[in-house]
N, C-alpha and C positions, 0 to 999 in steps of 0.2 A: 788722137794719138794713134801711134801703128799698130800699136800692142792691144786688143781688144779685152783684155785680161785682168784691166787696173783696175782696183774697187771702185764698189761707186759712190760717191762722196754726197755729201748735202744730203741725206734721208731723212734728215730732221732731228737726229739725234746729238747735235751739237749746237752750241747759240747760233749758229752763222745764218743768216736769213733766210728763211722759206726759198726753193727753187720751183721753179716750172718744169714740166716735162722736157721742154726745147733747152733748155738750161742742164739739165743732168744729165743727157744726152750732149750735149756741147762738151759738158765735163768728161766726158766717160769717149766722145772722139779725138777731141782735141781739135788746133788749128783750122784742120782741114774743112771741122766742120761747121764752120763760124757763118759759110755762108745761106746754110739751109737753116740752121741751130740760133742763129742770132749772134751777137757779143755780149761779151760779159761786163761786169765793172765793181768797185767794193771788194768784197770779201769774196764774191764769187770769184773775180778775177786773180785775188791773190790763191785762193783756191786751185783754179785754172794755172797759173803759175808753178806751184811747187808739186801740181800733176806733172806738170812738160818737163819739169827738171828730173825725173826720177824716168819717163817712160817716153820721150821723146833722144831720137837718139843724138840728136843736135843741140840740147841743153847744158849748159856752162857746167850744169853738177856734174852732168855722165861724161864730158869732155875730159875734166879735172878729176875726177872718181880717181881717189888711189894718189896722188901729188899732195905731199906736203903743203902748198900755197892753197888748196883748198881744203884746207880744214875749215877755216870761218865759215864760208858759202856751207860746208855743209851742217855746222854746226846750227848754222840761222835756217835753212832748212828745217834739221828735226825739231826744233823751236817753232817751225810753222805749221808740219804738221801737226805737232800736238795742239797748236793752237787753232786749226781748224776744222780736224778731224776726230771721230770719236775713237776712241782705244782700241778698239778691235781694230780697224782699220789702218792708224796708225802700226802697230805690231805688224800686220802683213805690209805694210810700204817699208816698215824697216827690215825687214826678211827680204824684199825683191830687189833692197838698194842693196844688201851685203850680197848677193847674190849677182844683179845686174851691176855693178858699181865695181866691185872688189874692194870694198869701205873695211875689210878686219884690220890691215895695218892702223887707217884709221882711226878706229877702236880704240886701239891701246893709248889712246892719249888722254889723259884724266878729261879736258874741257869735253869731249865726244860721248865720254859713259856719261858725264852730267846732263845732257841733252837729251838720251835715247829714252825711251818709254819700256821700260823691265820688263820681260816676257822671260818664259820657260826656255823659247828658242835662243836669247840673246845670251842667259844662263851658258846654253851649252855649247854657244861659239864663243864665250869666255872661258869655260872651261878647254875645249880642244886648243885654244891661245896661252893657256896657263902658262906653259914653259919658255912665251917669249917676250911675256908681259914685263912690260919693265918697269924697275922697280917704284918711279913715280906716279905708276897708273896701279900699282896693285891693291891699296888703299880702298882706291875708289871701286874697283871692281870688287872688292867681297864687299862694299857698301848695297852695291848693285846686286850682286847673287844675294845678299840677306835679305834685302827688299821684295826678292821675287821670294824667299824660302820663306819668308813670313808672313806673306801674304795667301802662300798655299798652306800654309801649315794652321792657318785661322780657318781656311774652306775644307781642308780636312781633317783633321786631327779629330774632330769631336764625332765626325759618323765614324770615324776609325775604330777610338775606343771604344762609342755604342755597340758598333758589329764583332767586333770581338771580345767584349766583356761579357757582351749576353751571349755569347754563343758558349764561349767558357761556362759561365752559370748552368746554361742547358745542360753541356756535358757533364757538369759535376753531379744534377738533381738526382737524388738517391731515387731511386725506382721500385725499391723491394726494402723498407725502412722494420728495421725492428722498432716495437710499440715506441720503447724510450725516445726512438728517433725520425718517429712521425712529426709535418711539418701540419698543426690540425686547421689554421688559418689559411693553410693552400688545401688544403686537403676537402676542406670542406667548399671553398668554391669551386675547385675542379670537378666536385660532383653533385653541383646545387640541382642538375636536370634529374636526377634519382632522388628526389626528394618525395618521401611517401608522405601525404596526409594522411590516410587512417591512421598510420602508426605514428605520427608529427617526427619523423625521422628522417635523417639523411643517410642509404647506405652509399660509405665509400666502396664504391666498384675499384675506384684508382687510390692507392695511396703514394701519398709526397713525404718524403722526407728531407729532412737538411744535408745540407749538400757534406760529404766528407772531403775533410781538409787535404788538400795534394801533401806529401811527403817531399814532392819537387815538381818546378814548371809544368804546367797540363800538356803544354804544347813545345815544342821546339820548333822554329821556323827558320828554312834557312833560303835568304833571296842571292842569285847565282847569278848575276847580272852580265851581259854584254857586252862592253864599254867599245864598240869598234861603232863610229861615225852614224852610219846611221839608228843606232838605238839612243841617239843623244837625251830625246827629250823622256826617252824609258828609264834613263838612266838619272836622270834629277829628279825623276816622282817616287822611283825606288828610295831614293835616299830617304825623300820625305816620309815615306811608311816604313821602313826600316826605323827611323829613330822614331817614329810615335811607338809601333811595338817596342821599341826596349825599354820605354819606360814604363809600360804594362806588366807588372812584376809577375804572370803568371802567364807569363812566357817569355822563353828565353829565343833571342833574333840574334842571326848573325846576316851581315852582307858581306858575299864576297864577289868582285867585280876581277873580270878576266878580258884578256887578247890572247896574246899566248903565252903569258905568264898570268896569274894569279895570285890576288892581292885580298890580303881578308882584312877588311876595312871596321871592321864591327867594334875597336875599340874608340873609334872615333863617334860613335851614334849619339852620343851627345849633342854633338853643334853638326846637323844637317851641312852646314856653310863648309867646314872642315873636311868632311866626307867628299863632299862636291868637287872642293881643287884635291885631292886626295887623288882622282879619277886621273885618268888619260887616256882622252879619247883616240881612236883611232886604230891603226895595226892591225895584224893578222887576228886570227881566232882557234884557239883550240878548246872547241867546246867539252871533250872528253877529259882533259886533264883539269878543267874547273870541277866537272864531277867528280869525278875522280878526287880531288880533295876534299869537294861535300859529303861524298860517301867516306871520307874519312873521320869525319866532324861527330857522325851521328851512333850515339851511345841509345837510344832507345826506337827502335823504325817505328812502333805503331803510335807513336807522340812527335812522330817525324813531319814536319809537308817540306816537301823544295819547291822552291817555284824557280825555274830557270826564264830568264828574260831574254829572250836572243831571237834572230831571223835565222837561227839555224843553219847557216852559210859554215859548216864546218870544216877548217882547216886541219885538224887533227886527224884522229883514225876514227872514221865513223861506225867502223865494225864493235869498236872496245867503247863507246859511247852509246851505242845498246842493247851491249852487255852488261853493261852499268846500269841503264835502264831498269832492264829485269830482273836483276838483280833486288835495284831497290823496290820496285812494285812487287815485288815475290818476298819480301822480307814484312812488306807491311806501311812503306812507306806512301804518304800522298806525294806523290811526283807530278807536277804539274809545267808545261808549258805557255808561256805568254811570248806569241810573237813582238809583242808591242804591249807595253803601256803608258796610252799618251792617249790624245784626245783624236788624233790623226788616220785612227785604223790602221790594221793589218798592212806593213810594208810589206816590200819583195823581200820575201823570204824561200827555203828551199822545201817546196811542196813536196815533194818525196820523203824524205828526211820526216817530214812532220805527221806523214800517214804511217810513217813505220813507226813513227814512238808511239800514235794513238794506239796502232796494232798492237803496243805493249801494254796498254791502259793506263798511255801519258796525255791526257787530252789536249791538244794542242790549239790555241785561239790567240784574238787580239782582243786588250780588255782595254776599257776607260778609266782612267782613275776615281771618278766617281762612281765607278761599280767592285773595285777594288777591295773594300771593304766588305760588302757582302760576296766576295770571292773567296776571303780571307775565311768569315764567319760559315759559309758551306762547308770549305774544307777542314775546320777542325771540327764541326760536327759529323764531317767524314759523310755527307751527303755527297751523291754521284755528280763530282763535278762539272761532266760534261753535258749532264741532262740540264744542270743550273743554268751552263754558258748559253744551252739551245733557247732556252727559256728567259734568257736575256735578249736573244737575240744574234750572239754572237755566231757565227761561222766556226764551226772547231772541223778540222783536218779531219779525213777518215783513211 
């Protein structure tokens, strides 16, 4: 093929018959290289086949790509790939066909969601299509965003609650317990190493005591999300940890997702799915007037975190954005930055922008969703979140 760029197929991680190196290689040039690489036949060859159609630019799919008369062809297509690619692979051939192809009109036709293979990405090029989905493919498209929300909500949901119910627990452990409210089962193993044998005794150097009961939420969280195009896939894993936190009764979550209006979404946390077409992707962005609402939200700053999700590309007044800033970090607020969170890394985002908010002690990084959760669990133990992200690994702004 032309394109040196297409995955590489056969690794063995699918039934399709053992390849050769000359054989993967064949697959991974295409035509031209038939005569150094050998020919194919079988399954390699169908293999070889719905390669050239996606990455060869003389192929019946990328000819018709976007024509009504080819829906079938491609519909037997994503039916090929999944049939002889493994899942990861498939997902990036369907990203470079919506991309090389122009296949979203495509999309919206019920027979084409039933073929594709659900990904995070496919999510949120249904969601930025939401308002032109017509009405006999809308069925099938939240069949499709449920399947991807349910399948990330089984991989995270449970480190979720772990990291933030034990981090809660920490925060509440009384540390200075009157006798009544000594915990003496914890008490006595946190100081098993003081254990005197002359005296067959244990002195507590540390006492535990039972946690006191909150009056109200230990934490307020508020996620400030970016919904302009390229934060798409930041913006379907927000949703997903926005509603696991709200159903953590000991803390109260809102999301609110902005361009340049601002939309507080947080009554919807219930159904993940709901919050998702709720979303419009796309448009301008006024990152100052989304704080500017969050700093209206918050009734207690030291039970406060924000986390704002954005590439910080701000179209508002970035002077009154941090001022707001400092605002909230001089009140007591965890103010946190996430250029990204998504599996993808740090997008182009505005580097300036991002060393000034750190200058204000907003730390600014790209996080993973599988690190997310202990993101969450630092910051309401009100550990220095930027030493955490270095310590992750993460890059944060200076």
């Amino acid at each position: 093929m032309g394109d040196t760029d297409a995955p590489l197929a056969a690794s063995g991680e699918t039934d399709s018959p053992p390849t050769t190196r000359a054989q993967r290689w064949r697959l991974v040039l295409g035509q031209p290289a038939e005569a150094s690489c050998g020919g194919v036949a079988g399954e390699i060859a169908e293999m070889d086949k719905a390669l050239s159609a996606l990455y060869e630019p003389d192929a019946g799919l990328g000819r018709r790509g976007g024509r009504g008369d080819s829906s079938p062809s491609v519909a037997r297509w994503l039916g090929d790939i999944r049939k002889y690619f493994p899942s990861q692979v498939v997902q990036v051939m369907q990203r470079d066909a919506m991309e090389r192809l122009n296949l979203r009109e495509l999309m919206l036709q019920p027979e084409m969601l039933e073929h594709v293979q659900p990904d995070v990405h496919l999510v949120a090029d249904l969601i930025s299509l939401g308002s032109v989905i017509p009405q006999n493919t809308k069925e099938t498209a939240r069949m499709v965003v449920r399947k991807v929300v349910d399948d990330l909500m089984r991989r995270l949901e449970d480190p979720m609650r772990s990291a933030v119910s034990g981090a809660l627990d920490r925060s509440q452990r009384n540390r200075r317990p009157r006798h009544a409210e000594i915990d003496w089962n914890r008490t006595i193993r946190a100081n098993l190493r003081h254990w005197q044998p002359d005296y067959r005794t244990i002195v507590p150097e540390t006492l535990i005591g039972y946690g006191r009961k909150a009056r109200r939420p230990q934490r307020e969280v508020i996620l400030c999300v970016d919904q302009s195009g390229s934060m798409a896939s930041s913006v379907v894993y927000s949703s997903i940890f926005a509603a696991v936190m709200a159903s953590l009764p000991a803390v109260q979550t809102r999301l609110v997702v902005f361009d340049t209006a601002v939309v507080d979404l947080t009554d919807e946390l219930a159904d993940p799915v709901d919050v998702l077409f709720g979303v419009q992707l796309g448009g301008g962005t006024d990152i100052n007037g989304a704080v500017g609402y969050c700093q209206g939200l918050i009734s207690e700053p030291r039970n406060t975190i924000v986390v704002l999700i954005s590439d910080l590309y701000e179209g508002g007044v970035e002077n009154g954005l941090l001022r707001r800033a400092a605002e909230l970090v001089e009140s007591g607020v965890q103010f946190i930055t996430l250029l990204a969170l998504s599996d993808e890394g740090a997008p182009a985002y505005d580097g300036q922008l991002a060393a000034k908010l750190a200058a204000l002690g907003v730390p600014s990084f790209a996080c993973t969703p599988d690190a997310f959760p202990q993101l969450m669990a630092a910051a309401i133990r009100r550990d220095d979140v930027a030493a955490w992200a270095a310590g992750q690994g993460f890059k944060t702004s200076k």
